[in-house]
C-alpha positions as a Markdown table, in Angstrom:
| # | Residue | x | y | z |
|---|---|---|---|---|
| 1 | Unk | -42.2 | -16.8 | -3.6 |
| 2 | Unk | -44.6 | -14.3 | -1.9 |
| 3 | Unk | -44.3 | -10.8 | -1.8 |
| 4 | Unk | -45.5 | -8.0 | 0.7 |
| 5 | Unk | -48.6 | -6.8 | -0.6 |
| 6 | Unk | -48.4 | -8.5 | -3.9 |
| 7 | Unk | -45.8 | -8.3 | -7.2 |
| 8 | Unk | -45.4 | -4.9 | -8.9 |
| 9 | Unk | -44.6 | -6.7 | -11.9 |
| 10 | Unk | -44.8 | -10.4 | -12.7 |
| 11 | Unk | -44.7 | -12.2 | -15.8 |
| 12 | Unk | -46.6 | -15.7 | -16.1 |
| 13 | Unk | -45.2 | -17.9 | -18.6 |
| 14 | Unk | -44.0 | -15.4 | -20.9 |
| 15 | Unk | -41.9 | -16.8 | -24.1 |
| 16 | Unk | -40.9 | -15.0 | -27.2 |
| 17 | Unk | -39.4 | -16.1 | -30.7 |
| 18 | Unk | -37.9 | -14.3 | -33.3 |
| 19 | Unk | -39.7 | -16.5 | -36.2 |
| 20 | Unk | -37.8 | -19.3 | -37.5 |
| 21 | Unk | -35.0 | -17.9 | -35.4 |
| 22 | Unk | -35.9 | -19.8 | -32.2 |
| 23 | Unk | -37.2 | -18.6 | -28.9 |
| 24 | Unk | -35.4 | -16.1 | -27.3 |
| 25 | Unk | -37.1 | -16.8 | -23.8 |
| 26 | Unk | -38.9 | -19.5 | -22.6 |
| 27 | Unk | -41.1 | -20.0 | -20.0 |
| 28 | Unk | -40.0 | -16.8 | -18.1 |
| 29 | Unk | -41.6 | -16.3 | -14.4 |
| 30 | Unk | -40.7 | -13.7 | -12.6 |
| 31 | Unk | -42.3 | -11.3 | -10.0 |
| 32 | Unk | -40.4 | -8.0 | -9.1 |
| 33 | Unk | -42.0 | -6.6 | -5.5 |
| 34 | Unk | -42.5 | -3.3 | -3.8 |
| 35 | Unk | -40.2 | -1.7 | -3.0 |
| 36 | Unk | -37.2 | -4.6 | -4.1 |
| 37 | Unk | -34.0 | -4.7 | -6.2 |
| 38 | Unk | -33.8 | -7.6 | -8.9 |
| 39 | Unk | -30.3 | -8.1 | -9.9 |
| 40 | Unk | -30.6 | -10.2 | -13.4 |
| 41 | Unk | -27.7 | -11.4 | -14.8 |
| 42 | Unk | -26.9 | -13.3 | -17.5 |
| 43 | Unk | -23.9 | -13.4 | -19.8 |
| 44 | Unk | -24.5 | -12.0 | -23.6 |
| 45 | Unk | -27.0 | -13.9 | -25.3 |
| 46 | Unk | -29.4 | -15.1 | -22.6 |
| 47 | Unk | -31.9 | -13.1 | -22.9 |
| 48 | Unk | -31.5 | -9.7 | -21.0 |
| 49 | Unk | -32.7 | -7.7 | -23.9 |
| 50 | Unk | -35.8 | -9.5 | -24.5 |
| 51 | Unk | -36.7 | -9.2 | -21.5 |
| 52 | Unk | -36.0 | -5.5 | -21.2 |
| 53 | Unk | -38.0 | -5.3 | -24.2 |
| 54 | Unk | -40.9 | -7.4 | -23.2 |
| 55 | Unk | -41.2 | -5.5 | -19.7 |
| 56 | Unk | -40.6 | -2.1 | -21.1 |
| 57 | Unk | -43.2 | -2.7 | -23.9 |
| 58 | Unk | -41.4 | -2.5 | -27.0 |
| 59 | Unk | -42.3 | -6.3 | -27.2 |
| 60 | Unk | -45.3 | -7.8 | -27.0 |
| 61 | Unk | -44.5 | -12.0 | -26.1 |
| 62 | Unk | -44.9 | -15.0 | -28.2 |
| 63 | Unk | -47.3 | -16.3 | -25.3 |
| 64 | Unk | -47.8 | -16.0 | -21.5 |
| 65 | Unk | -49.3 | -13.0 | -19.3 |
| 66 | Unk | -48.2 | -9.7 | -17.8 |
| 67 | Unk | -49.1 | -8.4 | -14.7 |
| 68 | Unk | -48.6 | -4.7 | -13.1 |
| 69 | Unk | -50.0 | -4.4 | -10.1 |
| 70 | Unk | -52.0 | -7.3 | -10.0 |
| 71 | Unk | -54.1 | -6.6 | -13.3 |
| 72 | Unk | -53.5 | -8.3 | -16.6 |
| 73 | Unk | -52.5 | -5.7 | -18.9 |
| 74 | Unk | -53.9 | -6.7 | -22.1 |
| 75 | Unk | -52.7 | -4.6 | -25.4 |
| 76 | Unk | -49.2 | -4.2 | -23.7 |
| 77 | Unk | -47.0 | -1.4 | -25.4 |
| 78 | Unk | -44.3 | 1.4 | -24.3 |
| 79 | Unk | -47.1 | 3.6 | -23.7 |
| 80 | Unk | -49.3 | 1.4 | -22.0 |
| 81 | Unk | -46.0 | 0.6 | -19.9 |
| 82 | Unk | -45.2 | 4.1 | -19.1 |
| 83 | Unk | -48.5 | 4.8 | -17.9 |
| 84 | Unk | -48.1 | 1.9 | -15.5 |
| 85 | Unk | -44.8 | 3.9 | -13.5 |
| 86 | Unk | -42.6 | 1.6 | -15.8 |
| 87 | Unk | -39.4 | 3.4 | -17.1 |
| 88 | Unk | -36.4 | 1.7 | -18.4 |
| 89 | Unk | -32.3 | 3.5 | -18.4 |
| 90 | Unk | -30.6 | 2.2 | -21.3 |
| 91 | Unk | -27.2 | 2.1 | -21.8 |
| 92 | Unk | -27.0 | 5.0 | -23.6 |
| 93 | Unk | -29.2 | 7.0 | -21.2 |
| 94 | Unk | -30.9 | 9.0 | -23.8 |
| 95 | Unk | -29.8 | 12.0 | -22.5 |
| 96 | Unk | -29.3 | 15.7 | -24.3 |
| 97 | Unk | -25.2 | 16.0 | -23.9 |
| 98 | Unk | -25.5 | 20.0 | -24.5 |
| 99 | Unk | -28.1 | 20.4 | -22.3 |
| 100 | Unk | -28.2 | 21.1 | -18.9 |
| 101 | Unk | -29.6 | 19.0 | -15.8 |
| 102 | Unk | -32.7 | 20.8 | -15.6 |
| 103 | Unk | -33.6 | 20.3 | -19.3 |
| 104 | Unk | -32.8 | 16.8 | -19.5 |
| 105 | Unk | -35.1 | 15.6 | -16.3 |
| 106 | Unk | -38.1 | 17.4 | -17.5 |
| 107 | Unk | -37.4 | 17.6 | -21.5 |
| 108 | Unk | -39.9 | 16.5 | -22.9 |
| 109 | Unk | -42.5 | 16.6 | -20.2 |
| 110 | Unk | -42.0 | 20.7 | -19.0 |
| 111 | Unk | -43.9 | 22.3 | -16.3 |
| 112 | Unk | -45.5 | 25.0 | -17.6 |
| 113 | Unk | -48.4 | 27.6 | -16.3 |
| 114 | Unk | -51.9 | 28.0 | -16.6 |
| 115 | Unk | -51.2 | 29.8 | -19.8 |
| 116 | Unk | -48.6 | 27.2 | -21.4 |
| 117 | Unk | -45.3 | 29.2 | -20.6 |
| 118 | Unk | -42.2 | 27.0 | -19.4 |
| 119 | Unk | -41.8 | 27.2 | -15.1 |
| 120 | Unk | -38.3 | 27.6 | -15.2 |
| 121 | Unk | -37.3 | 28.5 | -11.8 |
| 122 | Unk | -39.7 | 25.3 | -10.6 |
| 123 | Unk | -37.7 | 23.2 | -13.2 |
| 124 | Unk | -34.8 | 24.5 | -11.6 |
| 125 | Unk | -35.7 | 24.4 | -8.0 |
| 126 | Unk | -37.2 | 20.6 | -8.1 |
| 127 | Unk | -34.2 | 19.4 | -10.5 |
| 128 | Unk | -32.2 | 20.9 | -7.5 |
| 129 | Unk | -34.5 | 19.0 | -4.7 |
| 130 | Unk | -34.2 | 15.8 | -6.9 |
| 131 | Unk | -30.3 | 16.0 | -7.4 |
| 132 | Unk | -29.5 | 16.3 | -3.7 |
| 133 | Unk | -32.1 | 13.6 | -2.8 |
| 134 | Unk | -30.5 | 11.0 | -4.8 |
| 135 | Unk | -26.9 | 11.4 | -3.5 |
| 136 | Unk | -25.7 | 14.5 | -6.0 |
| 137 | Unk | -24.0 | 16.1 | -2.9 |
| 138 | Unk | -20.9 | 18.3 | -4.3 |
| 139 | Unk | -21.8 | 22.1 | -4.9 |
| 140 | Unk | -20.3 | 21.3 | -8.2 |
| 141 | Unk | -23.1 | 20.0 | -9.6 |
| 142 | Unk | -26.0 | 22.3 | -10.3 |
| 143 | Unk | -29.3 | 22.2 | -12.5 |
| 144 | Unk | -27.4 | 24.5 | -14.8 |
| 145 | Unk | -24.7 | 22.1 | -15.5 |
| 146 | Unk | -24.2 | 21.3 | -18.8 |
| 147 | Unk | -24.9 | 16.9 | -18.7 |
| 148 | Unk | -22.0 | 16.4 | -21.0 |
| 149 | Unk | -19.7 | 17.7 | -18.8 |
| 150 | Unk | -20.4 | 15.0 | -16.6 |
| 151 | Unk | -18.9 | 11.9 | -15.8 |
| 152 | Unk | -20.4 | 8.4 | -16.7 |
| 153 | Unk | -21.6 | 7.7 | -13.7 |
| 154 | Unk | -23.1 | 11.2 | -13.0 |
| 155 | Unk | -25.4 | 10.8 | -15.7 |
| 156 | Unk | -26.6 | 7.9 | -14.9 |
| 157 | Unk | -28.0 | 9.6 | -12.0 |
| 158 | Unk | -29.3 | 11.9 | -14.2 |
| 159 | Unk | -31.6 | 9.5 | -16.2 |
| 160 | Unk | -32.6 | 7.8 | -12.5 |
| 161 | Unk | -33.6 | 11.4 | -11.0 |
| 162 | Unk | -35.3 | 12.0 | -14.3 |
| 163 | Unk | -37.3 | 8.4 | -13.8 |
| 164 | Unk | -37.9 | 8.8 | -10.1 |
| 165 | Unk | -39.2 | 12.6 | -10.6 |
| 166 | Unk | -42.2 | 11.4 | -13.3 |
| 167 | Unk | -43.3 | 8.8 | -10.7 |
| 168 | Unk | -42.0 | 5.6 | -11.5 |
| 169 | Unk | -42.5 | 2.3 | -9.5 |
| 170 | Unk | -40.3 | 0.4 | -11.3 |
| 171 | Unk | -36.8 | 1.4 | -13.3 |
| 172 | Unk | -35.5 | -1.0 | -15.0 |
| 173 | Unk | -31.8 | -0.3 | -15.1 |
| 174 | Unk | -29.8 | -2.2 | -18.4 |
| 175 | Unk | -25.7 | -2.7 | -17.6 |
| 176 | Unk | -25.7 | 1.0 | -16.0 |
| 177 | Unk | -21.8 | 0.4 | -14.8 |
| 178 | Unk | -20.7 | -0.9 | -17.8 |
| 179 | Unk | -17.5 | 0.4 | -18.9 |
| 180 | Unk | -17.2 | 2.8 | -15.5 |
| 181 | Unk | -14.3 | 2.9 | -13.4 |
| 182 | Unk | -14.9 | 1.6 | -9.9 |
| 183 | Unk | -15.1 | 4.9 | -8.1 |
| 184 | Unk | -18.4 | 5.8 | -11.3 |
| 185 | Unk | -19.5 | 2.3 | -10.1 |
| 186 | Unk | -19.7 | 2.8 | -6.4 |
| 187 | Unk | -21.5 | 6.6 | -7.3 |
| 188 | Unk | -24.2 | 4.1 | -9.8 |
| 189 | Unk | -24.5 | 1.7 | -6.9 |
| 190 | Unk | -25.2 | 4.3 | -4.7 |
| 191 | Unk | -27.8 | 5.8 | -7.0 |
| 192 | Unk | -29.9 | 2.7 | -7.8 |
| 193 | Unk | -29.9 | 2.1 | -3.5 |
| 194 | Unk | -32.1 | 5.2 | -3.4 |
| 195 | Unk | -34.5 | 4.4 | -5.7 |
| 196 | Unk | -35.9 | 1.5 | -3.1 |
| 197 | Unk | -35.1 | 4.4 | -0.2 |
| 198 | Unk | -37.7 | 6.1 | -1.5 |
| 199 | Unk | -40.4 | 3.8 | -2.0 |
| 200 | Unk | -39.5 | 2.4 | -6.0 |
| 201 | Unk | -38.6 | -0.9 | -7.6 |
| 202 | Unk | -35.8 | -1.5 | -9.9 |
| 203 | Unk | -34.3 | -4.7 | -12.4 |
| 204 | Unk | -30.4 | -4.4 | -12.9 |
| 205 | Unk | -29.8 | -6.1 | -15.6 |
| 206 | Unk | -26.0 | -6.6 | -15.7 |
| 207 | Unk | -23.3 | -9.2 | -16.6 |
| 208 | Unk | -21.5 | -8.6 | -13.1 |
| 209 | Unk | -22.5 | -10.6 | -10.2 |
| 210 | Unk | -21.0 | -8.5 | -8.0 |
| 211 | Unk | -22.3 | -5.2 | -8.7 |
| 212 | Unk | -25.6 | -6.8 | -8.2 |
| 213 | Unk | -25.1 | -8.6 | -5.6 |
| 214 | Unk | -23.8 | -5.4 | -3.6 |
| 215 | Unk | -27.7 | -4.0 | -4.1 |
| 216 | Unk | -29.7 | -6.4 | -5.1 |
| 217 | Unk | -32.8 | -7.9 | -2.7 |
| 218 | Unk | -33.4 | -11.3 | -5.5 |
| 219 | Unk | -31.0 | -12.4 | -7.9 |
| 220 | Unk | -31.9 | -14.4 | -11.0 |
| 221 | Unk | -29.7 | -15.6 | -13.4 |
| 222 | Unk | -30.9 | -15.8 | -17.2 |
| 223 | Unk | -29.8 | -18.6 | -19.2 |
| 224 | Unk | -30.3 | -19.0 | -22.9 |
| 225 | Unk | -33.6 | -17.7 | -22.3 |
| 226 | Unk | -34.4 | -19.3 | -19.2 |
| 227 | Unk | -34.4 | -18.6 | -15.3 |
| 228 | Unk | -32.2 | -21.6 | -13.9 |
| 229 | Unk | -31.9 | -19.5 | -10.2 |
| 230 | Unk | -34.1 | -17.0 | -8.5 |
| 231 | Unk | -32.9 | -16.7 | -5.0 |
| 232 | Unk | -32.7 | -13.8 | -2.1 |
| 233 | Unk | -29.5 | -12.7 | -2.0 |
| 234 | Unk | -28.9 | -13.6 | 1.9 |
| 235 | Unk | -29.2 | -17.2 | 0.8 |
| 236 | Unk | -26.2 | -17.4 | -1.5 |
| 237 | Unk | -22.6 | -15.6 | -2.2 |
| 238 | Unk | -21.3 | -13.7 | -5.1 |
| 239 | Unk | -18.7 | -16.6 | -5.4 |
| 240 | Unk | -21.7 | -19.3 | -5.1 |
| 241 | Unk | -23.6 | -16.9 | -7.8 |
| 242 | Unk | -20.3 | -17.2 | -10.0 |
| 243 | Unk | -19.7 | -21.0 | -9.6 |
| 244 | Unk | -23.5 | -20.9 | -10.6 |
| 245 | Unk | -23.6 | -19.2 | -13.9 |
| 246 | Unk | -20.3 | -21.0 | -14.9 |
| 247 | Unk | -21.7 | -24.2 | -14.3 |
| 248 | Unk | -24.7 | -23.9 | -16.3 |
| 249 | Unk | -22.5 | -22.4 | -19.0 |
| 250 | Unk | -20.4 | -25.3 | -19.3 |
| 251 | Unk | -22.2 | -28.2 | -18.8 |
| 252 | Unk | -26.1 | -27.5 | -18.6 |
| 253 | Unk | -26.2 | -28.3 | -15.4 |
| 254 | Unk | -26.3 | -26.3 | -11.7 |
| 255 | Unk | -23.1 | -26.6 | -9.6 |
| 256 | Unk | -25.3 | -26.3 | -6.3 |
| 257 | Unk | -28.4 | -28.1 | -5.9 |
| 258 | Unk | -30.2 | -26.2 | -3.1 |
| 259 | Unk | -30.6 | -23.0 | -5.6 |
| 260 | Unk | -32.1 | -24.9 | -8.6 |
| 261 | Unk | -35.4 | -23.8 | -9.8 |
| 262 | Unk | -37.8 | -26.5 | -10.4 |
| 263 | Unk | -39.8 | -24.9 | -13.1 |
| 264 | Unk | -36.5 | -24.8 | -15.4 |
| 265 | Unk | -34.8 | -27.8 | -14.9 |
| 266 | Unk | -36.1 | -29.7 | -17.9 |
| 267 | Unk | -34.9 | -28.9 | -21.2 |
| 268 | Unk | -33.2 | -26.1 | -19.9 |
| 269 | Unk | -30.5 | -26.3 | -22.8 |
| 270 | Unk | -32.8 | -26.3 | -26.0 |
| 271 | Unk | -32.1 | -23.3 | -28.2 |
């Protein structure tokens, strides 16, 4: 697969095991361009976590490389990652629920004077820039307003503005419509769109085809800690990507030839 100007990320041959608990991934490859949306999915149990983890740096791999921006990063770890505009939205967003907008995207990481004191009108003015830029468009939300009077979805956006305002070049993004009604799910959707509007890279890692195949450039699906499909999305349906991933559940084996990927295709079952 070639990407314009070279991968943001890839990982070369990357496994991991948990000891004597077996390997969580095998033999992961997988670049992640710029900008580009990577929709992973995967059911529970085939590796999204690891993965997060490995990519995010809270876990160094059994074996294989890392690559950010075409340099080997050797010594991998969160920090090392952060430093390297990666920044990953967990479920739980991390967010301050009695704070307000403001505090949340720069908590933490304040601007502050020549002398050390807090810039709060700047705080307020760029969380206000960064709000509207992202799709926050009712007058109803503010960079006063209190984040846990906010609505699933809204804080998502939240944590993304909060990611896209420290410079990141690639978010990765773990189930952030999960249990959101579909009105929360179209505003998410909407968010994640503008991080490749303005120039960033993002990995949703989520269990529903569909929401990644609405914004999603590549799809990969994660099997019991392998990639059996990478694939841009204009060469296969949601339906196609769901007749997939039960397939491989069931019996092993791809429903579709034309999308299998060659690297994975032996021993693609071992535990």
């Amino acid at each position: 697969m070639n990407v314009l100007g070279g991968p943001l990320v890839e990982l070369r041959g990357v496994s991991h095991s948990y000891g004597g608990k077996g390997y969580a991934l095998r033999d992961i490859n997988i670049q992640v361009g710029r900008p580009e949306i990577v929709g992973l999915v995967g059911d529970n149990g085939a590796g999204k976590s690891s993965l997060i983890k490995i990519i995010s740096g809270m876990t160094v791999p059994t074996s294989g490389q890392i690559y950010v921006k075409g340099r080997q990063m050797l010594q991998w770890s969160t920090h090392r990652s952060r430093d390297m505009g990666i920044e990953t939205v967990y479920q739980d967003r991390a967010l301050a629920e009695q704070q307000t907008i403001a505090r949340n995207i720069f908590m933490g990481r304040e601007i502050v004077g020549p002398f050390g004191n807090l810039r709060l009108k700047k705080q307020h003015e760029e969380a206000e820039r960064l709000m509207r830029s992202i799709g926050f468009t009712s007058k109803a939300f503010a960079p006063d307003s209190i984040v846990g009077n906010l609505s699933g979805g809204e804080k998502q956006g939240v944590a993304i503005a909060r990611a896209l305002y420290f410079k990141a070049e690639l978010i990765i993004l773990d189930e952030p419509t999960n249990a959101l009604s579909l009105t929360e799910v179209n505003k998410v959707l909407g968010f994640i769109r503008q991080i490749k509007e303005q120039g960033g890279s993002a990995i949703l890692i989520t269990h529903n085809i569909f929401h990644a195949h609405s914004v999603a450039d590549r799809l990969v699906i994660l099997d019991r800690g392998r990639i059996t499909v990478d694939i841009p999305k204009a060469a296969i349906t949601a339906e196609e990507l769901v007749e997939e991933m039960h397939s491989v559940a069931r019996t092993g084996k791809f429903a579709l030839d034309r999308y299998r990927n060659p690297a994975t295709t032996e021993g693609m079952v071992e535990q």
